[in-house]
C-alpha positions as CSV (number, residue, x, y, z in Angstrom):
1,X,0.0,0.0,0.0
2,X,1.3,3.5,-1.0
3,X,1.3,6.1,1.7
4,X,0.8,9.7,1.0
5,X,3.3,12.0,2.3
6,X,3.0,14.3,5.3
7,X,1.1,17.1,4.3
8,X,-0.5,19.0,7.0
9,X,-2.6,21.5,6.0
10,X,-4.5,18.6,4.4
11,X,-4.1,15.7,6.7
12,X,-7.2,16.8,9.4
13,X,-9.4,14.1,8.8
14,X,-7.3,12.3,7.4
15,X,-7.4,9.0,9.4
16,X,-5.3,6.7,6.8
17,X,-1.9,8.6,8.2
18,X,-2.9,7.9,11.9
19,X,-0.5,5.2,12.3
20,X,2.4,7.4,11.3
21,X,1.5,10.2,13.8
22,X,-0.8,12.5,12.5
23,X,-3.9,13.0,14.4
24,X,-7.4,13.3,12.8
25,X,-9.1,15.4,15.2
26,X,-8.5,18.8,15.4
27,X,-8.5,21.0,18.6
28,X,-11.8,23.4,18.5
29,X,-12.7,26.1,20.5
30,X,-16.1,28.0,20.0
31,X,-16.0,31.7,21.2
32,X,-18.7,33.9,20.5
33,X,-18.1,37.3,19.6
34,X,-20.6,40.3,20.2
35,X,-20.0,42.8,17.3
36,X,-20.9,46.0,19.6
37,X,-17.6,45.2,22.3
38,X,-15.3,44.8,19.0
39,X,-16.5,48.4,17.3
40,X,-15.5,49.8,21.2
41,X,-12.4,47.7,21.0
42,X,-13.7,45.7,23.8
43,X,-13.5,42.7,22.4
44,X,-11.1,40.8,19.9
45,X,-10.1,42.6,17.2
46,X,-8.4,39.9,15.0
47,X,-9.2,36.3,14.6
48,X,-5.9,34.9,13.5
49,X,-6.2,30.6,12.0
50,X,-2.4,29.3,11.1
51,X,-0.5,26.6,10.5
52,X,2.2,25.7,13.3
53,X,4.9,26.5,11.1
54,X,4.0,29.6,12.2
55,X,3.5,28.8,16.2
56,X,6.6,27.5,16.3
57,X,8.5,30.2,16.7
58,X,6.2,33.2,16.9
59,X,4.1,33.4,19.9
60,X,0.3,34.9,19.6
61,X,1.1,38.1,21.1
62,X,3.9,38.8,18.5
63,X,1.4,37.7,15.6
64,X,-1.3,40.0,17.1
65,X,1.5,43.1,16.9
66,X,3.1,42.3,13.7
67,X,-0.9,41.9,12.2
68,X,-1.8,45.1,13.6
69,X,1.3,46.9,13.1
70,X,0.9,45.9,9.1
71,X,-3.0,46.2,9.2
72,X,-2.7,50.0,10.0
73,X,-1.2,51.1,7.0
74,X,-1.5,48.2,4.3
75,X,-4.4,45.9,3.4
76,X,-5.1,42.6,5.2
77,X,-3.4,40.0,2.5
78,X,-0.2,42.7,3.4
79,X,-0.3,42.4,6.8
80,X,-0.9,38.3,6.7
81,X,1.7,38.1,4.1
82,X,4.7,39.7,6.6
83,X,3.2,37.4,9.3
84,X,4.1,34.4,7.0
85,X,7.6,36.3,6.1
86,X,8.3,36.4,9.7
87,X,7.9,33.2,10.4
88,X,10.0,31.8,7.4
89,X,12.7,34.4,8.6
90,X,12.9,32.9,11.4
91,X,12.9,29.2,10.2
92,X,15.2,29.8,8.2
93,X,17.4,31.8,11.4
94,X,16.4,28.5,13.3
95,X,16.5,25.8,11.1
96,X,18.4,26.4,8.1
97,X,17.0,25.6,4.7
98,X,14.2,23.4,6.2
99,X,10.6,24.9,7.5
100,X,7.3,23.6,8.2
101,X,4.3,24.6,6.0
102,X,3.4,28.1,6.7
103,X,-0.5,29.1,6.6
104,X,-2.2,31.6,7.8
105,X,-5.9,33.8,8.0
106,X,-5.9,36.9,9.8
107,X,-9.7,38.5,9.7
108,X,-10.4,41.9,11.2
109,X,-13.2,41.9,13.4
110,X,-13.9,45.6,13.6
111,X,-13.8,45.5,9.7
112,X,-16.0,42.5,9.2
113,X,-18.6,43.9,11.6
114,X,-18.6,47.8,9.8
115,X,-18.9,45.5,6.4
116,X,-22.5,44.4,7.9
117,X,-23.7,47.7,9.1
118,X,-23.7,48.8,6.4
């Protein structure tokens, strides 16, 4: 039997790889979110979904401020693209030429609720 390789952003649910390692359920966490705290900047601003190639070496408060830093003054794909640039930078400062996959979402909250006021 052939074995498909290790892919990760593809292998939740993916239960023929569970002998090698990979696990099949993923960790979920339900939050809800009321629009009028994140337009006062009382809630979360940012919902942030990534790969751990990005976890590994960046923490969550460093992804919030590089997001936000880049949000400010370029568009979202921008500011999500220099999160993935950090963390390459600093697989490659880490690990040499190898890295894990890198993903990653980054939504802004305050933006997505102004989008359905209106």
């Amino acid at each position: 039997m052939t074995l498909p390789g290790l892919a990760m952003a593809r292998s939740i649910g993916d239960h023929l790889v569970g002998g090698k390692g990979v696990i099949a359920k993923p960790e979920v966490k339900e939050v809800d979110i009321d629009p009028a705290a994140n337009m006062a900047a009382e809630g979360p601003q940012l919902l942030v979904m990534a790969s751990d190639g990005v976890w590994e070496f960046i923490d969550s408060q460093e992804a919030v401020d590089i997001l936000q830093a880049n949000n400010a003054r370029a568009s979202a794909t921008e500011a999500v693209t220099k999160l993935i640039e950090t963390a390459a930078h600093q697989w490659r400062k880490e690990e040499g030429d190898y890295r894990d996959d890198i993903t990653a979402v980054c939504i802004n909250l305050v933006e997505l609720f102004k989008r359905g006021d209106d």
